[in-house]
C-alpha positions as CSV (number, residue, x, y, z in Angstrom):
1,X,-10.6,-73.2,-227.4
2,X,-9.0,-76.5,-226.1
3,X,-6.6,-76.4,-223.4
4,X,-2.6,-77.8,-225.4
5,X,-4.5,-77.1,-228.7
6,X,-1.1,-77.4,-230.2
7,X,-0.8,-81.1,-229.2
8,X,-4.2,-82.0,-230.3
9,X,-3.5,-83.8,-233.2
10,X,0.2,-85.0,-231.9
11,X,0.9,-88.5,-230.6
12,X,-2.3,-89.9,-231.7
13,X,-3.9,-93.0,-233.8
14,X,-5.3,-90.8,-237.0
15,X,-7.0,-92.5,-239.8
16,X,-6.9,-90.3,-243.0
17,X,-9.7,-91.1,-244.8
18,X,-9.3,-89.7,-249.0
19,X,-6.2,-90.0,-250.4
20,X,-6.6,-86.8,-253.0
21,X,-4.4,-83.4,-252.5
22,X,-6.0,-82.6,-248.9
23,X,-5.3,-86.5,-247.6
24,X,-1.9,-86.2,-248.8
25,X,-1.2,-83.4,-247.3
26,X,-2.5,-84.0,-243.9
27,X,-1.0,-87.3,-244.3
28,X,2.4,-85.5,-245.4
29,X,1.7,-83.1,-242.1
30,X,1.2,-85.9,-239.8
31,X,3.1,-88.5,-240.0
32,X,6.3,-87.8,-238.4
33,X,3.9,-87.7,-235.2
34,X,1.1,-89.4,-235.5
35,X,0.5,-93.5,-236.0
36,X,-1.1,-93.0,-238.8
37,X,-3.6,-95.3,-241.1
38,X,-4.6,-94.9,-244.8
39,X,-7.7,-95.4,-246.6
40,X,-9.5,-94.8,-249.8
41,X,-12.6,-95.9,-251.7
42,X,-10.5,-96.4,-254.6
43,X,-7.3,-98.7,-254.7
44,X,-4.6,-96.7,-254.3
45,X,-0.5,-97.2,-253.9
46,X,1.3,-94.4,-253.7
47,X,5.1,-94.9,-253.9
48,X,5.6,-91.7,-251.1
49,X,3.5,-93.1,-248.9
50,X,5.3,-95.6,-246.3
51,X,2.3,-96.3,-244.4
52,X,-0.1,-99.4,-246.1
53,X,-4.0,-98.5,-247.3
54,X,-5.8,-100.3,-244.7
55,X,-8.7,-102.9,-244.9
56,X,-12.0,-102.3,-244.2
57,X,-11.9,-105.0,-241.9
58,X,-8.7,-103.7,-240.2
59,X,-10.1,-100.4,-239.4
60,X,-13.2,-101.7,-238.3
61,X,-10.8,-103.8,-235.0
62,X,-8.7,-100.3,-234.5
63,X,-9.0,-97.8,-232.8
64,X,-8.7,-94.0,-233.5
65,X,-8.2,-91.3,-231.4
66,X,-9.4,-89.0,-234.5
67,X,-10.8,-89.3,-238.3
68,X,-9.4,-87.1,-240.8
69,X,-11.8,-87.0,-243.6
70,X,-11.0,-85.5,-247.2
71,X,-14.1,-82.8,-248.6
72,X,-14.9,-85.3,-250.9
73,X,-15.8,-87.9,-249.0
74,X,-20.0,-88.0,-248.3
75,X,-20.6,-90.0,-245.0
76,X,-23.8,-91.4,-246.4
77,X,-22.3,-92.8,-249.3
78,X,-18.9,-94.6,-248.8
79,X,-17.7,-97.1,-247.9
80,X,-17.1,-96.5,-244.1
81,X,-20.8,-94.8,-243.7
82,X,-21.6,-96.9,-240.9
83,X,-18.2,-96.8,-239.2
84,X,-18.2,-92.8,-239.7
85,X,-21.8,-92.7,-238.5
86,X,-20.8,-94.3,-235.6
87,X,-17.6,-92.6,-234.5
88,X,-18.8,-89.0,-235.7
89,X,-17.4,-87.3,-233.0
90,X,-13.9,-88.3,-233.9
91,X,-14.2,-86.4,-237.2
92,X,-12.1,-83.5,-238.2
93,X,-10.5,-81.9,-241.7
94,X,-7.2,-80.2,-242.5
95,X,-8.9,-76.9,-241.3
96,X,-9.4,-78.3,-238.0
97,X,-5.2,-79.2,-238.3
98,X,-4.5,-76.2,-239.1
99,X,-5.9,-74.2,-236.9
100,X,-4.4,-76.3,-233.8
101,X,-0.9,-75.6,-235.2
102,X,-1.3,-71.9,-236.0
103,X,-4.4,-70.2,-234.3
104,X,-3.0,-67.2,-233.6
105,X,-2.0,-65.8,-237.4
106,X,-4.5,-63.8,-238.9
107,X,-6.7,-65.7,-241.2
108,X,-9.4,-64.0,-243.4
109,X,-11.9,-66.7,-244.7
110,X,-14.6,-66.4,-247.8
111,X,-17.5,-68.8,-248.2
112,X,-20.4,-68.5,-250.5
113,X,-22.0,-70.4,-253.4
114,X,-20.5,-68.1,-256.1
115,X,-17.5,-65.8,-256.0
116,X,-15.6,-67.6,-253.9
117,X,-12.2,-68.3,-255.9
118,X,-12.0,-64.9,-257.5
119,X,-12.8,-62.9,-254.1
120,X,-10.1,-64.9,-252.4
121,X,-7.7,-64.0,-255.2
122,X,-8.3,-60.8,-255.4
123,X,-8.4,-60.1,-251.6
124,X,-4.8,-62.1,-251.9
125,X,-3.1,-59.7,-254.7
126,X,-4.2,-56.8,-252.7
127,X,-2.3,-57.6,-249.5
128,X,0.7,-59.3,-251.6
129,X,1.1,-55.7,-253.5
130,X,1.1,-54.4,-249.5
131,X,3.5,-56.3,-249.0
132,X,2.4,-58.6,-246.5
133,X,3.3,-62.3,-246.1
134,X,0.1,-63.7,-247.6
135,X,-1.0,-67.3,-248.4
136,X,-3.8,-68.2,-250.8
137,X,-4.6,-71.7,-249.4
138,X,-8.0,-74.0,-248.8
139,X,-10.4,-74.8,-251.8
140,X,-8.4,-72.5,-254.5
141,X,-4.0,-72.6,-254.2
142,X,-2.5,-74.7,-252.0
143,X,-4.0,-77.0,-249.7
144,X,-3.9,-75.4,-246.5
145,X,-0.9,-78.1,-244.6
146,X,1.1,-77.4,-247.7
147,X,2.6,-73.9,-246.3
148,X,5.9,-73.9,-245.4
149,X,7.9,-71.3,-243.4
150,X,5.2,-69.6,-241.6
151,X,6.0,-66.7,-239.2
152,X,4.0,-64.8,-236.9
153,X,2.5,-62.2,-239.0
154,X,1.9,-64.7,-241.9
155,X,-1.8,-64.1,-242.8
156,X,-3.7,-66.8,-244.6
157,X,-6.8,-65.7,-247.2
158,X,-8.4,-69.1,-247.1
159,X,-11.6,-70.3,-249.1
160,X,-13.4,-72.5,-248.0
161,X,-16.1,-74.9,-249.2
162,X,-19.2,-76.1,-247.9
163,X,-18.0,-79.9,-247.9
164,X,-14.6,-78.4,-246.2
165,X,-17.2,-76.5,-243.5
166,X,-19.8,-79.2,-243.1
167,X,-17.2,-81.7,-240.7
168,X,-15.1,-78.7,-239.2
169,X,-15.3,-78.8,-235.2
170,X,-12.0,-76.4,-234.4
171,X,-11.6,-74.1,-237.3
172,X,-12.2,-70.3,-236.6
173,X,-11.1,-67.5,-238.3
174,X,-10.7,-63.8,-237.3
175,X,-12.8,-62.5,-240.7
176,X,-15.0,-64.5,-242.0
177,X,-16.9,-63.8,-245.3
178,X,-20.2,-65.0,-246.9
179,X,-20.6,-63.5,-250.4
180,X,-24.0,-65.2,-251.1
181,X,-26.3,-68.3,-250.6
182,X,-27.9,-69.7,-252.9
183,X,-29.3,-73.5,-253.3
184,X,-26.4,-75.7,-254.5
185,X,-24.8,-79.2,-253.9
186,X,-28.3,-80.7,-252.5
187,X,-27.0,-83.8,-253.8
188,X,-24.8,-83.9,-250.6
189,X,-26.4,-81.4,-248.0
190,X,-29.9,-83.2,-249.0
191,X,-32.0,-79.6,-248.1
192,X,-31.0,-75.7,-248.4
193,X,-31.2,-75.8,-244.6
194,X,-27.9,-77.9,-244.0
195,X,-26.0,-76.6,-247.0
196,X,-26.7,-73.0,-245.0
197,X,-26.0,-74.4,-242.1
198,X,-22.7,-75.3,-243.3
199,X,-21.6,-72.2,-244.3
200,X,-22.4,-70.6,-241.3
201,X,-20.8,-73.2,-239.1
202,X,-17.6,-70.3,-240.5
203,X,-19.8,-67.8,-238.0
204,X,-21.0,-70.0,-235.5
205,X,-17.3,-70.7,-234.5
206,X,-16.1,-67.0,-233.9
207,X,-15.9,-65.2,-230.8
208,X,-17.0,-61.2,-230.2
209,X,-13.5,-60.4,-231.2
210,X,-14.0,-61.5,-234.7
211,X,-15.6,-59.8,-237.3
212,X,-17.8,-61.5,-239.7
213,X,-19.1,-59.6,-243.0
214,X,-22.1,-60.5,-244.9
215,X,-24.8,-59.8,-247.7
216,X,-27.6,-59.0,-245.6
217,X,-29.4,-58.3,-249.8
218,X,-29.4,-62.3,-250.0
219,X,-32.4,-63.9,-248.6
220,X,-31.5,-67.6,-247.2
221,X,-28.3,-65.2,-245.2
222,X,-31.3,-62.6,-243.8
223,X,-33.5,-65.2,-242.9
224,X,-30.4,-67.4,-241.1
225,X,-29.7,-63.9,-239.2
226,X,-33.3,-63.9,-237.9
227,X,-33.2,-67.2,-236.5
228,X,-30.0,-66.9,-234.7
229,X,-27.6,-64.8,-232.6
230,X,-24.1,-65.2,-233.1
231,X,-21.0,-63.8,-231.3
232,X,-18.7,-62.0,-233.6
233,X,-19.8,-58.2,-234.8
234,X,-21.7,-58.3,-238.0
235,X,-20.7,-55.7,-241.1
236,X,-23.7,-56.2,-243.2
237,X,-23.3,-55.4,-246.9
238,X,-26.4,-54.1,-248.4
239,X,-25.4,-52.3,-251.4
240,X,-22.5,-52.6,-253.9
241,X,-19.7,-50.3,-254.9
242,X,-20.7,-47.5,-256.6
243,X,-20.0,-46.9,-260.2
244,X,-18.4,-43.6,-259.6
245,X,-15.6,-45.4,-258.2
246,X,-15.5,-48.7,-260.7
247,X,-15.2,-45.8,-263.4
248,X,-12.1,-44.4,-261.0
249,X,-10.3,-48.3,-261.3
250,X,-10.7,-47.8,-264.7
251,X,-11.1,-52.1,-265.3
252,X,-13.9,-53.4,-266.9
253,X,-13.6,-56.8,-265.8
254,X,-16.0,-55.0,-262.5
255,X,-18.8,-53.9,-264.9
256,X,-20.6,-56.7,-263.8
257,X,-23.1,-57.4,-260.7
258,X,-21.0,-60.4,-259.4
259,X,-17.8,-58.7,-259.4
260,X,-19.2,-55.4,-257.9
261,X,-20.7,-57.9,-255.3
262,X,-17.0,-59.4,-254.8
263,X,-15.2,-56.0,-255.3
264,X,-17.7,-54.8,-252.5
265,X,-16.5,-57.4,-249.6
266,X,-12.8,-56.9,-250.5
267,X,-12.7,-52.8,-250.3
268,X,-14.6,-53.6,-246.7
269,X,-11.9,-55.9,-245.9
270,X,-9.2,-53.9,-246.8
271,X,-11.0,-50.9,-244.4
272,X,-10.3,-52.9,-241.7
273,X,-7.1,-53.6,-242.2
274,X,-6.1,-49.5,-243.1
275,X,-4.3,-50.8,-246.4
276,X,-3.0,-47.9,-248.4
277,X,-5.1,-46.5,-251.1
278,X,-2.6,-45.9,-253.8
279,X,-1.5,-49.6,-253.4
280,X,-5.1,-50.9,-253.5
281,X,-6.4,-48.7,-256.4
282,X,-3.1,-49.9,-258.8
283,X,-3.8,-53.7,-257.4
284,X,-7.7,-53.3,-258.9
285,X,-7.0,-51.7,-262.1
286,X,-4.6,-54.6,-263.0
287,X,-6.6,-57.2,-262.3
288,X,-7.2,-59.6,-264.7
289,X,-9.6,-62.3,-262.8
290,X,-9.2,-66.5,-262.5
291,X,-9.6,-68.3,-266.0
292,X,-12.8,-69.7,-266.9
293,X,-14.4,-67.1,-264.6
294,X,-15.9,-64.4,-266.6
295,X,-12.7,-64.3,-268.1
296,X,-13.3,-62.3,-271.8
297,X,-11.1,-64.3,-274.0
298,X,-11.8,-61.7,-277.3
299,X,-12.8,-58.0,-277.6
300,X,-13.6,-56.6,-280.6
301,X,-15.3,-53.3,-282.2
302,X,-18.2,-55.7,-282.4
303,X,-17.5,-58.9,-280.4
304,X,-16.9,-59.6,-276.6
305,X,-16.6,-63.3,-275.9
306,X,-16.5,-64.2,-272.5
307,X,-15.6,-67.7,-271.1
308,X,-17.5,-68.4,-267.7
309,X,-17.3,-72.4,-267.7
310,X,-16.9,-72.3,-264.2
311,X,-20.7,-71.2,-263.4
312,X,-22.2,-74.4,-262.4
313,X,-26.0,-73.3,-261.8
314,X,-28.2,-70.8,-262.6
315,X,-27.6,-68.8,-259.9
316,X,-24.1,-68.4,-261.3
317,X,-25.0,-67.5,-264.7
318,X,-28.2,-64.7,-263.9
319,X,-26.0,-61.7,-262.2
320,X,-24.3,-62.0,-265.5
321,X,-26.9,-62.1,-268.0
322,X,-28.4,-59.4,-265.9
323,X,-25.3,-56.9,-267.1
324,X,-25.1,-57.5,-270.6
325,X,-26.3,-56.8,-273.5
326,X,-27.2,-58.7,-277.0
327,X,-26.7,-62.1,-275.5
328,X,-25.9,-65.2,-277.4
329,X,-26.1,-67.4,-274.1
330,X,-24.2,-71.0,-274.3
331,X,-25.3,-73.1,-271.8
332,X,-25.8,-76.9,-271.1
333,X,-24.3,-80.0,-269.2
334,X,-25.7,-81.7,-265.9
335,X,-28.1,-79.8,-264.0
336,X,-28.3,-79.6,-259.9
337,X,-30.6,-80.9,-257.5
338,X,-33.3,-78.2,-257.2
339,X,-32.0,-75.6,-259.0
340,X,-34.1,-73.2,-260.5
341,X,-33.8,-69.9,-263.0
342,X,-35.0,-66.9,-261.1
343,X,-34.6,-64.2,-264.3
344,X,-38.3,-62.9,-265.5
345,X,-38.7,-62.6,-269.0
346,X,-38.3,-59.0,-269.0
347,X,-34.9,-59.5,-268.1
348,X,-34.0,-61.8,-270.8
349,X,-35.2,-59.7,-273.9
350,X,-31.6,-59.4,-274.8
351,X,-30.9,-63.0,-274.7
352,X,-31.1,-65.4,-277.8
353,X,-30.3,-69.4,-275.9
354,X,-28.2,-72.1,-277.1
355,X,-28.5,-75.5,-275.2
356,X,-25.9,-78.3,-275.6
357,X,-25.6,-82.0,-274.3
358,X,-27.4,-84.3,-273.0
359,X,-29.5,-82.9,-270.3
360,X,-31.6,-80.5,-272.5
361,X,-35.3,-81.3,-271.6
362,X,-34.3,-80.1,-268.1
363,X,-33.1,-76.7,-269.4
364,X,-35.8,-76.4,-271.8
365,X,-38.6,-76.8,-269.5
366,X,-37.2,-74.0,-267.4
367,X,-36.4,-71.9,-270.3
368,X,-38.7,-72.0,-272.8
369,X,-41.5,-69.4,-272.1
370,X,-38.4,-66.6,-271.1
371,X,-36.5,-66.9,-274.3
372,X,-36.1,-68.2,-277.7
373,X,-33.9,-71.2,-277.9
374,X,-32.2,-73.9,-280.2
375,X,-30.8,-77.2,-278.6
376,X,-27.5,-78.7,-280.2
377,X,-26.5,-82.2,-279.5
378,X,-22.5,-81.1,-279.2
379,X,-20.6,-77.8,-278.6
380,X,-19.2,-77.9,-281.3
381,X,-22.4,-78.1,-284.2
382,X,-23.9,-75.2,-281.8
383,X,-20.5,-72.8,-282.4
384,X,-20.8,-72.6,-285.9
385,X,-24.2,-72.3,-285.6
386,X,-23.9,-69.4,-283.4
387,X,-21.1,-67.9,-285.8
388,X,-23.7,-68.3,-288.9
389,X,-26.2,-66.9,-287.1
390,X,-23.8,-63.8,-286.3
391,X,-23.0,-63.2,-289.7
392,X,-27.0,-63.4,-291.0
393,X,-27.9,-60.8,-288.0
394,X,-25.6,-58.2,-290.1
395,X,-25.9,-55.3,-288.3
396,X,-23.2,-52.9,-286.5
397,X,-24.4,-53.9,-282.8
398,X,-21.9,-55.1,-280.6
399,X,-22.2,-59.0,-279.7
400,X,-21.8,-60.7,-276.8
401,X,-20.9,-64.6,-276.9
402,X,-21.3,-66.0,-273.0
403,X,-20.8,-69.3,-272.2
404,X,-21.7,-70.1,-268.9
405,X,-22.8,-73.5,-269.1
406,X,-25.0,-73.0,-265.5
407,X,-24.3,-76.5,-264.9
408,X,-21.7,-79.3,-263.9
409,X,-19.0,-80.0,-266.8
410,X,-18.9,-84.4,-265.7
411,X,-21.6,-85.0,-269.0
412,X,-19.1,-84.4,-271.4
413,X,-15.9,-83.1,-269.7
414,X,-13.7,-84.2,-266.6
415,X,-14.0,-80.7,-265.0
416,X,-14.9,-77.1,-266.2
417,X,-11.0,-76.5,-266.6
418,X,-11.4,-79.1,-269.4
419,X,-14.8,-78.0,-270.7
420,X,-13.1,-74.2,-270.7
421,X,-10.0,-74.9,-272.5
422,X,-12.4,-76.6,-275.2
423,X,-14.8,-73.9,-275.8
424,X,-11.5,-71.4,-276.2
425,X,-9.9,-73.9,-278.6
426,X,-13.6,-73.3,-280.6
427,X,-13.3,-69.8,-280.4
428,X,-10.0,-69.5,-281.8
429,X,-11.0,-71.9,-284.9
430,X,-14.2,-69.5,-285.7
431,X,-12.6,-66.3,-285.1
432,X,-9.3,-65.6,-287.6
């Protein structure tokens, strides 16, 4: 730890670099203290802001003491590459802010390439219905310099990306949480090593106080524990929660892998922290999940529709698949940088494919030999389609509609909130 960490980032020439919800914050944090300078690659004038965007050629004579930089922002392609490249040590994020301020309130933290949001929300509900003073802040809620009135026992549940990880020298955390790794955003990270590597820099940075809990089942987190030695005590989770006690909860949204997998990490969690049972098991049997994550949006004697637009890659989509049954699989958008489908075409006998947009031949070629497919040009031609092809299949066998796109929304949609709200609006139209 730095000796005044406190005053680290007080007093100082900061440049904020990304002017989206985390730059405004920290600029919004820092200000009142700070000589602070503005930029963005886009143009932007915002009427709060007193402080002038700067120049490229202004910030190029100045001088910083340190470099806020927003997740978004890829060194190796903006505008300031070179002048981050060159002052790299000055680099920091909002985590690395926050912790100087309040490094001694508990803070749980969850990383991993799926689960993330609904783990963190979960975790959060359970230690609201405790009735602790709990904040839901980082890559889901608030941005994390958003919090007001925080007291000594306020305890932060914060999840955190591996963009928000990757340029993080301070941040440390007292739990830290690794739900899975599996290859994802190699259009930024460039290999599977440094995308790993990110996530663990959330390890790396404990001490043998901390505690640091991980799924010792999935192999890039194994083979990152064989290679290195790091300080905090390891809880390894190697199996998930039993079905005995999912049946006790009594809430289906568990019944499948990934939210075992999630439930798993937060019943370890909540262990440690010797919450009360009674509290926990009410907290889990009302749970209702995140929308757009697994969310089922209809339920009927012989139709479950559930609306996953928020899984973004395979990997995302296959736990899934894997726990259902009669499958009419929606899926289609912008595929990732070396993504691959790891299913064998045993496992997807109960799986009939629908492909939409523009990036078919991709999902085809990976498809093809594991399941029968049709490829639509638009969502919603392959809905009614689906629908038809319901009604022609006239038998009593429950349905299951899933559309987990296992792929980015930006082909067709500004985000997978968008893309979700869309596929809902279809669903309501076909189903009276």
């Amino acid at each position: 730890m730095m000796l005044n960490l406190e005053k680290t980032f007080f007093k100082k020439r900061i440049l904020i670099y990304g002017l989206g919800k985390s730059g405004l914050s920290t600029y919004s944090f820092l200000k009142k203290s700070n000589a602070i300078s503005l930029f963005d690659d886009r143009i932007i004038v915002k009427k709060k802001i007193k402080d002038s965007h700067t120049t490229y050629k202004e910030i190029t004579k100045k001088e910083f003491d340190y470099i806020i930089i927003s997740p978004g922002i890829d060194i190796n392609k903006c505008k300031l590459s070179r002048f981050l490249k060159k002052n790299h040590k000055k680099i920091y994020t909002d985590l690395d802010i926050f912790y100087s301020r309040y490094a001694f309130n508990q803070k749980i933290t969850i990383t991993g390439t799926n689960g993330k949001s609904t783990t963190a929300k979960l975790l959060h509900d359970i230690l609201k219905d405790q009735k602790k003073d709990v904040r839901l802040v980082g890559n889901i809620g608030n941005p994390i310099l958003l919090e007001k009135k925080i007291k000594k026992d306020t305890l932060f549940v914060i999840e955190a990306s591996s963009y928000q990880l990757e340029y993080s020298k301070l941040f440390k955390t007292n739990i830290s949480i690794i739900l899975n790794i599996t290859p994802d955003h190699l259009e930024r990270h460039k290999t599977i090593n440094k995308y790993v590597g990110a996530k663990f820099k959330l390890i790396k940075n404990q001490s043998k106080n901390d505690i640091a809990i991980l799924n010792t089942k999935n192999f890039y987190i194994k083979r990152e524990l064989k290679k290195k030695k790091f300080a905090p005590s390891i809880l390894k989770i190697e199996k998930y929660t039993s079905d005995k006690f999912i049946k006790k909860i009594n809430n289906y949204y568990f019944d499948t892998d990934g939210n075992k997998e999630n439930l798993t990490f937060v019943l370890k969690v909540s262990k440690l922290l010797n919450l009360k049972n009674n509290l926990l098991l009410k907290t889990l049997k009302n749970f209702k999940g995140l929308s757009f994550r697994q969310e089922i949006i209809h339920n009927s004697k012989f139709l479950k529709v559930i609306n996953d637009s928020k899984a973004t890659s395979f990997s995302s989509s296959e736990k899934l698949l894997k726990s259902l049954k009669n499958i009419y699989w929606i899926m289609g958008g912008l595929s990732k940088k070396g993504d691959k489908f790891l299913l064998k075409k045993n496992d997807c006998k109960n799986i009939k494919l629908y492909i939409f947009g523009q990036n078919q031949n991709f999902f085809i070629n990976q498809l093809k030999n594991k399941m029968e497919f049709q490829s639509f040009l638009n969502l919603k031609t392959l809905m009614a389609k689906i629908f038809l092809d319901i009604k022609n299949e006239n038998n009593f066998i429950k349905k299951t509609i899933l559309f987990s796109p296992a792929s980015a929304s930006f082909d067709s949609f500004r985000n997978f909130e968008e893309r979700g709200k869309y596929f809902n609006k279809l669903i309501k139209k076909n189903i009276r």
